[in-house]
Short mmCIF file of the C-alpha atoms (twelve columns), coordinates in Angstrom:
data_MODEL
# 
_entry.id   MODEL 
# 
loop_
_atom_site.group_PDB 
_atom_site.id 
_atom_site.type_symbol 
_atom_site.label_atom_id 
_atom_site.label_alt_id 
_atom_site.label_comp_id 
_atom_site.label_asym_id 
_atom_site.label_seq_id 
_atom_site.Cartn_x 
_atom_site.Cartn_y 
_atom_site.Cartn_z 
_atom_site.pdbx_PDB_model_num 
ATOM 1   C CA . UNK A 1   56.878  169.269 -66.080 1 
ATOM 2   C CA . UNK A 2   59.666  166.679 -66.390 1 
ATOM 3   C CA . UNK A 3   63.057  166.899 -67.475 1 
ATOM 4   C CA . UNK A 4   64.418  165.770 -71.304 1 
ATOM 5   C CA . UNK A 5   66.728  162.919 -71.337 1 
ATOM 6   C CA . UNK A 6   69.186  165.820 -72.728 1 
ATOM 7   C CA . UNK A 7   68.430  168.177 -69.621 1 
ATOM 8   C CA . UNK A 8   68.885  165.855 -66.704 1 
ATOM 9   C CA . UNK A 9   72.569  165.083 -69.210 1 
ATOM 10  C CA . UNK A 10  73.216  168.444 -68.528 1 
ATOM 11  C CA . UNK A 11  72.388  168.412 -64.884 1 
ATOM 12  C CA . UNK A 12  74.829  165.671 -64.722 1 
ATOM 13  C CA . UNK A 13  77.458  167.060 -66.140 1 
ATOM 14  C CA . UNK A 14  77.258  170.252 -64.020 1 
ATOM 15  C CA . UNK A 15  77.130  168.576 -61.267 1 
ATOM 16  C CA . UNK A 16  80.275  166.456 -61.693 1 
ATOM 17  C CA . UNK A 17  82.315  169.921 -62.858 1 
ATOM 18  C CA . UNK A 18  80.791  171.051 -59.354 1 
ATOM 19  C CA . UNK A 19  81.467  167.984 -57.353 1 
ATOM 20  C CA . UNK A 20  85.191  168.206 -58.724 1 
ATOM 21  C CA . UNK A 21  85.934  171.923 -57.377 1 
ATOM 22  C CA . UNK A 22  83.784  172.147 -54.041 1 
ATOM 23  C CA . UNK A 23  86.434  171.410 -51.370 1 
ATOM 24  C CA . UNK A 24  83.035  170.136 -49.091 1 
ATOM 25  C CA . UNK A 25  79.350  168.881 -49.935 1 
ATOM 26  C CA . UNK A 26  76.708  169.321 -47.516 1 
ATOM 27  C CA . UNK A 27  73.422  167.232 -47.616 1 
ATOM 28  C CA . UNK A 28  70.555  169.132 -46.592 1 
ATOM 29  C CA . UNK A 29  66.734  168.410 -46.384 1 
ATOM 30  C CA . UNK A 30  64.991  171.368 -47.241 1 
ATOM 31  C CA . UNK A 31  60.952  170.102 -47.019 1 
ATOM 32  C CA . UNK A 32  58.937  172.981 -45.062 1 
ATOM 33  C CA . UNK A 33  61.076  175.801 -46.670 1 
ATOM 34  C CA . UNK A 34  60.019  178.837 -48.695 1 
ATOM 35  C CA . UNK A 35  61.160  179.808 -52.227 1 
ATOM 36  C CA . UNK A 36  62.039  183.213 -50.151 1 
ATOM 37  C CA . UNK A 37  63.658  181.244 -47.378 1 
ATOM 38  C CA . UNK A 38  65.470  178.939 -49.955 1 
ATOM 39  C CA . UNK A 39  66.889  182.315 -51.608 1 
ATOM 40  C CA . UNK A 40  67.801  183.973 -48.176 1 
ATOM 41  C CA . UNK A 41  69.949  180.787 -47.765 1 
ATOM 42  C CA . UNK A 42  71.373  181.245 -51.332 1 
ATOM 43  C CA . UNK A 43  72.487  184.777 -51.119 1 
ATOM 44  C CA . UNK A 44  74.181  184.216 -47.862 1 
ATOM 45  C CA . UNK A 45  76.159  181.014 -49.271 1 
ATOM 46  C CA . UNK A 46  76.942  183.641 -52.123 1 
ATOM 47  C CA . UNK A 47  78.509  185.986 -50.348 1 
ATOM 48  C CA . UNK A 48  81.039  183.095 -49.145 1 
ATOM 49  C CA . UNK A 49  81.760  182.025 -52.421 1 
ATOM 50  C CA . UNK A 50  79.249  178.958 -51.933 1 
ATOM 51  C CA . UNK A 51  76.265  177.438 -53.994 1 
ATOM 52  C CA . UNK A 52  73.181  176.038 -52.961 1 
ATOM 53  C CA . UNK A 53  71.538  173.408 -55.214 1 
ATOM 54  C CA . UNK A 54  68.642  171.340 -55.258 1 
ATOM 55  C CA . UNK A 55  68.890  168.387 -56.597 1 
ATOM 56  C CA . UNK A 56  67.355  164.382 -57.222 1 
ATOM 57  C CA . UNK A 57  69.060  161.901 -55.542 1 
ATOM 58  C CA . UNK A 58  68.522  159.507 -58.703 1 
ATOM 59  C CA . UNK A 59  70.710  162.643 -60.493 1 
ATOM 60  C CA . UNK A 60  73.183  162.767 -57.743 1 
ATOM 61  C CA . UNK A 61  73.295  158.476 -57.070 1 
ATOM 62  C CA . UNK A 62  74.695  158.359 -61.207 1 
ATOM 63  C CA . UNK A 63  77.595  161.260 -59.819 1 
ATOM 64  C CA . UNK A 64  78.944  159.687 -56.524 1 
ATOM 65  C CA . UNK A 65  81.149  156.713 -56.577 1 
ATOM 66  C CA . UNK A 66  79.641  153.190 -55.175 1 
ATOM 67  C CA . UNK A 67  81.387  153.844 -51.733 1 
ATOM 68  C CA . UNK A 68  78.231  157.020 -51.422 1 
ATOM 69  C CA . UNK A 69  75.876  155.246 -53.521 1 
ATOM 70  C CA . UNK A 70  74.450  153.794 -50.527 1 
ATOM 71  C CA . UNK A 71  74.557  156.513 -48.348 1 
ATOM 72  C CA . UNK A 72  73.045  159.002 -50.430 1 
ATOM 73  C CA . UNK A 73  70.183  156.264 -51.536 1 
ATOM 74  C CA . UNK A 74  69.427  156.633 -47.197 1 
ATOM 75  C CA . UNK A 75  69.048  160.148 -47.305 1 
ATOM 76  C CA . UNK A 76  65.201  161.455 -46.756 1 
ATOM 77  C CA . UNK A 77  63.358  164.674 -47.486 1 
ATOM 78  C CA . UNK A 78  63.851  166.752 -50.050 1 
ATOM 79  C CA . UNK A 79  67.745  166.727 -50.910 1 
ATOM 80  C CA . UNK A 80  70.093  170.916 -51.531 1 
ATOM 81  C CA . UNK A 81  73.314  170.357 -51.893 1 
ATOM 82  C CA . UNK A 82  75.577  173.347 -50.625 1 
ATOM 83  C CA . UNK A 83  79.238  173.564 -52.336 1 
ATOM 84  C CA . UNK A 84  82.021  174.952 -50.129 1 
ATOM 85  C CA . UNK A 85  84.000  175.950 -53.339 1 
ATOM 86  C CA . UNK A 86  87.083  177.754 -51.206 1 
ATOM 87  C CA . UNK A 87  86.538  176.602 -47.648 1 
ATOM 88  C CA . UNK A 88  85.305  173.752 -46.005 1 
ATOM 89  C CA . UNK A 89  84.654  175.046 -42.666 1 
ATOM 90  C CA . UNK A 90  82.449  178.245 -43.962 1 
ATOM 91  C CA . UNK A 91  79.668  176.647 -45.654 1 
ATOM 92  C CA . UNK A 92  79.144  174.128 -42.915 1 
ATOM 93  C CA . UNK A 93  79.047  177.045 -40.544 1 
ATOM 94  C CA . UNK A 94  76.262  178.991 -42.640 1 
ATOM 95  C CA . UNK A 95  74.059  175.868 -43.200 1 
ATOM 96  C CA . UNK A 96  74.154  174.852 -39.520 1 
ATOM 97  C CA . UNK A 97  73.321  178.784 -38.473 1 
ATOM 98  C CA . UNK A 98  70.097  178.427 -41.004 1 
ATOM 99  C CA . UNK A 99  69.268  175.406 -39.877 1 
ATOM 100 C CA . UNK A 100 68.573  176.830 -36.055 1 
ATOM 101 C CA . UNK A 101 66.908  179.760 -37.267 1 
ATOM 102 C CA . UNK A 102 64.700  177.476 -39.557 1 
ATOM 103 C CA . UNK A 103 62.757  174.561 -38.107 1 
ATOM 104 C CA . UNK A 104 62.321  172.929 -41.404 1 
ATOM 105 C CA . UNK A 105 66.039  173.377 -42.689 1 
ATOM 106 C CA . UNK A 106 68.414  170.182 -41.658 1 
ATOM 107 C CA . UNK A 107 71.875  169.362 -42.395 1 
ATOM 108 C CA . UNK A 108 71.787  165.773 -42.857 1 
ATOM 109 C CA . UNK A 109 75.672  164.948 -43.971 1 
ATOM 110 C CA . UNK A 110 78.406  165.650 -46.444 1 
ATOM 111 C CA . UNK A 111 81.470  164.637 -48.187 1 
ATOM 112 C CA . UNK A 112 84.790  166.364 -47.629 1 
ATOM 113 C CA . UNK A 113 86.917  164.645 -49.938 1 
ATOM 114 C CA . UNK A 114 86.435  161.044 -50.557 1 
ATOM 115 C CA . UNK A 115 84.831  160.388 -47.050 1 
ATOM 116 C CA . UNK A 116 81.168  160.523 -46.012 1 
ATOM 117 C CA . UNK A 117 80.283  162.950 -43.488 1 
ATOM 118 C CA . UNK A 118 77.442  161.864 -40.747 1 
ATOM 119 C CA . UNK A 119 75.040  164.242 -38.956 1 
ATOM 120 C CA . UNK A 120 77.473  165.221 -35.896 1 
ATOM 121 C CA . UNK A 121 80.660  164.883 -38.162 1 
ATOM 122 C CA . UNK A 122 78.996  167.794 -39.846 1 
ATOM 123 C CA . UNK A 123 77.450  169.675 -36.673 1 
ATOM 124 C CA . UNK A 124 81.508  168.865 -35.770 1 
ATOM 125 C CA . UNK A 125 82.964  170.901 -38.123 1 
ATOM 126 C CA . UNK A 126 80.830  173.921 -38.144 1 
ATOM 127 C CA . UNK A 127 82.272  174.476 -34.249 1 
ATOM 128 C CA . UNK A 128 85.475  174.597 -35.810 1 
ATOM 129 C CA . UNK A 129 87.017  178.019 -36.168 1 
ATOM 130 C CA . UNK A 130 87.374  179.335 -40.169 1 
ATOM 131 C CA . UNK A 131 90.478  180.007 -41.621 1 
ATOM 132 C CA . UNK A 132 90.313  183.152 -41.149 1 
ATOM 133 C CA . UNK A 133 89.631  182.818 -37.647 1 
ATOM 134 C CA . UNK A 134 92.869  180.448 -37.972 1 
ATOM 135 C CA . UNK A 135 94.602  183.157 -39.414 1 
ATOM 136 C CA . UNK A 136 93.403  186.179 -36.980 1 
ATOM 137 C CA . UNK A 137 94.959  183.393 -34.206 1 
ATOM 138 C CA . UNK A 138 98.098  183.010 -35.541 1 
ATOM 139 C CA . UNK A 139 99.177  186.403 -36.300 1 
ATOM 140 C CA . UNK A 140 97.997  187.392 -32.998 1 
ATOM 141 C CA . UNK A 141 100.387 184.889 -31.324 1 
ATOM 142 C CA . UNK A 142 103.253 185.342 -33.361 1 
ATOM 143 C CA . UNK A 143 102.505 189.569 -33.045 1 
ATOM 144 C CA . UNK A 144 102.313 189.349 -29.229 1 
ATOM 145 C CA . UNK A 145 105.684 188.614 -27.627 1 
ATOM 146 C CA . UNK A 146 107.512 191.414 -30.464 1 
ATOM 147 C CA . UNK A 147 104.967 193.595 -28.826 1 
ATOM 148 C CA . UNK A 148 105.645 192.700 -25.364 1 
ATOM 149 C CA . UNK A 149 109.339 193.045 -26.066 1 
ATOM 150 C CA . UNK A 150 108.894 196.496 -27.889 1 
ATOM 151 C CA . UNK A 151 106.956 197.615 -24.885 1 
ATOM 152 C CA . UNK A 152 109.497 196.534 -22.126 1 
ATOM 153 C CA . UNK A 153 112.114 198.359 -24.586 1 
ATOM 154 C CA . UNK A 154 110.450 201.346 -24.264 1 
ATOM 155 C CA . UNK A 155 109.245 201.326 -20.919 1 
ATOM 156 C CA . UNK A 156 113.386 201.035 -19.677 1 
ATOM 157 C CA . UNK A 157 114.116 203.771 -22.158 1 
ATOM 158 C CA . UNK A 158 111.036 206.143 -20.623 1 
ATOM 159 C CA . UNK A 159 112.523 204.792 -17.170 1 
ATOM 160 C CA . UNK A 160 116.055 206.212 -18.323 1 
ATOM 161 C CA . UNK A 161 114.950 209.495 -19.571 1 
ATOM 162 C CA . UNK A 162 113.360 210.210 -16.292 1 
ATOM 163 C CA . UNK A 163 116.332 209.253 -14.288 1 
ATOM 164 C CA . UNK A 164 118.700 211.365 -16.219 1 
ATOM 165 C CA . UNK A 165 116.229 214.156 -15.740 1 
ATOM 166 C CA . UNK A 166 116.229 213.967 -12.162 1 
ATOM 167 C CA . UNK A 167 119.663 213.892 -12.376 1 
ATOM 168 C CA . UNK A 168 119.745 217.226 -14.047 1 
ATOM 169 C CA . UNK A 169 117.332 218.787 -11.635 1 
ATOM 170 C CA . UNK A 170 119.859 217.753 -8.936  1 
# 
């Protein structure tokens, strides 16, 4: 059944509020997939503090600005849009995953920002380390020479103690 005039408003207006939070958009093409497999997708994005949405691309062509008119208008298939709402490397990373377990699943592009993301840019970004992976990195580099140094401190102060023992034996 189609949409009201007042429904498809609605849709619109979501989707801006949506478009004006996510930090990243992906374009997928989701043709071949299950209602099962769709959800699968959606509970994982959920757990990242993502959202999955299908959507028309008449809807999403009156959202854009002119300079994604175009590019959107190009897209094929059946068009999800998944919003990275907190991090634009995770949702990029869970779309790509799904989209080698699932033949039908494809990520076909994205904006991150104002600027149009291609095919690779996308497959790109999801080889990128998260920011939590960032994080993990950096503490571990800034925690590893204090370490060192704490262990060469102790290791001349073990040294010590068994000198001065021996030298109470003697």
């Amino acid at each position: 059944m189609p949409k009201t005039r007042k429904q498809k408003e609605k849709i619109i207006k979501e989707l801006e509020e949506t478009l004006t939070k996510a930090k990243i958009v992906l374009f997928t093409d989701h043709y071949g997939l299950s209602a099962n497999e769709l959800n699968e997708l959606r509970s994982k994005l959920r757990e990242n503090n993502c959202k999955y949405q299908v959507i028309k691309k008449t809807l999403l062509c009156k959202v854009v600005n002119d300079n994604l008119k175009q590019k959107v208008e190009e897209l094929q298939g059946g068009l999800g849009l998944v919003f990275g709402l907190e991090d634009e490397i995770v949702p990029v990373k869970i779309a790509s995953k799904f989209a080698k377990e699932k033949q039908n699943f494809k990520v076909l592009g994205g904006i991150w920002g104002n600027e149009y993301l291609g095919e690779q840019d996308a497959a790109d970004l999801a080889k990128l380390p998260s920011k939590q992976e960032l994080t993990a990195l950096l503490v571990g580099g800034l925690k590893a020479p204090l370490t060192r140094f704490v262990g060469d401190l102790k290791s001349n102060l073990v040294k010590l103690v068994y000198i001065l023992d021996s030298l109470t034996k003697k």
